[in-house]
C-alpha positions in Angstrom: 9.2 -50.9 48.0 10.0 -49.2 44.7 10.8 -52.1 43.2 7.2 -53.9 43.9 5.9 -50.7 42.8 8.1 -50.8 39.4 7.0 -54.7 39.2 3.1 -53.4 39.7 3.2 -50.8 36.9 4.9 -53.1 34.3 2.9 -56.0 34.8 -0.2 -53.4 34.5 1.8 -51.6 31.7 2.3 -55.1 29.2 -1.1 -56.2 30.1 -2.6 -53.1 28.2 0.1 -53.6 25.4 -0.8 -57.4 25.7 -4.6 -56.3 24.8 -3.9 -53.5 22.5 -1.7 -55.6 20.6 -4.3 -58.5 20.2 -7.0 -56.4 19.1 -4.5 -55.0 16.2 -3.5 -58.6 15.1 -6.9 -60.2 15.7 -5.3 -62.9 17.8 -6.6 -64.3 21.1 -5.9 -62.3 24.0 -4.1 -64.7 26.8 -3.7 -62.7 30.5 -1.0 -65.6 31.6 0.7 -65.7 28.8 1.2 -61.4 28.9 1.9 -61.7 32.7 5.0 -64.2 32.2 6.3 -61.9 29.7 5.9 -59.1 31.8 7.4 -60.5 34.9 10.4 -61.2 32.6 10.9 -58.2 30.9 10.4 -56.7 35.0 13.2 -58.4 36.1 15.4 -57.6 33.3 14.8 -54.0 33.6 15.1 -54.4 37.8 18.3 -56.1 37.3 20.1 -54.4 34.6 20.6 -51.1 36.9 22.9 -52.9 39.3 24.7 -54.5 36.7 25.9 -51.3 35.3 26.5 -49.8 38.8 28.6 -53.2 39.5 30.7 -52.6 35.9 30.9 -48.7 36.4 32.4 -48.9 40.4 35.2 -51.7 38.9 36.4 -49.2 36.5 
């Protein structure tokens, strides 16, 4: 559950970047194009903490 709740707030959390950022550079905003990005970005920073748990217990 705390991971669908992470995946909520960054998806919410680059979407408002996604916005802010277009407005600054006067380029079109694109909601599918910010979500993929997002969703990466989500997993990346889901995954990364059991990575490091994985290379921390073999040592």
């Amino acid at each position: 559950m705390k991971y669908l709740t992470s995946m909520i707030w960054i998806i919410m959390f680059f979407q408002i970047i996604g916005f802010i950022g277009s407005s600054l550079t006067k380029t079109v905003y694109n909601p599918l194009q910010t979500l993929f990005i997002s969703l990466i970005f989500g997993v990346i920073f889901i995954l990364v903490p059991f990575e490091l748990e994985k290379l921390t217990k073999r040592n």
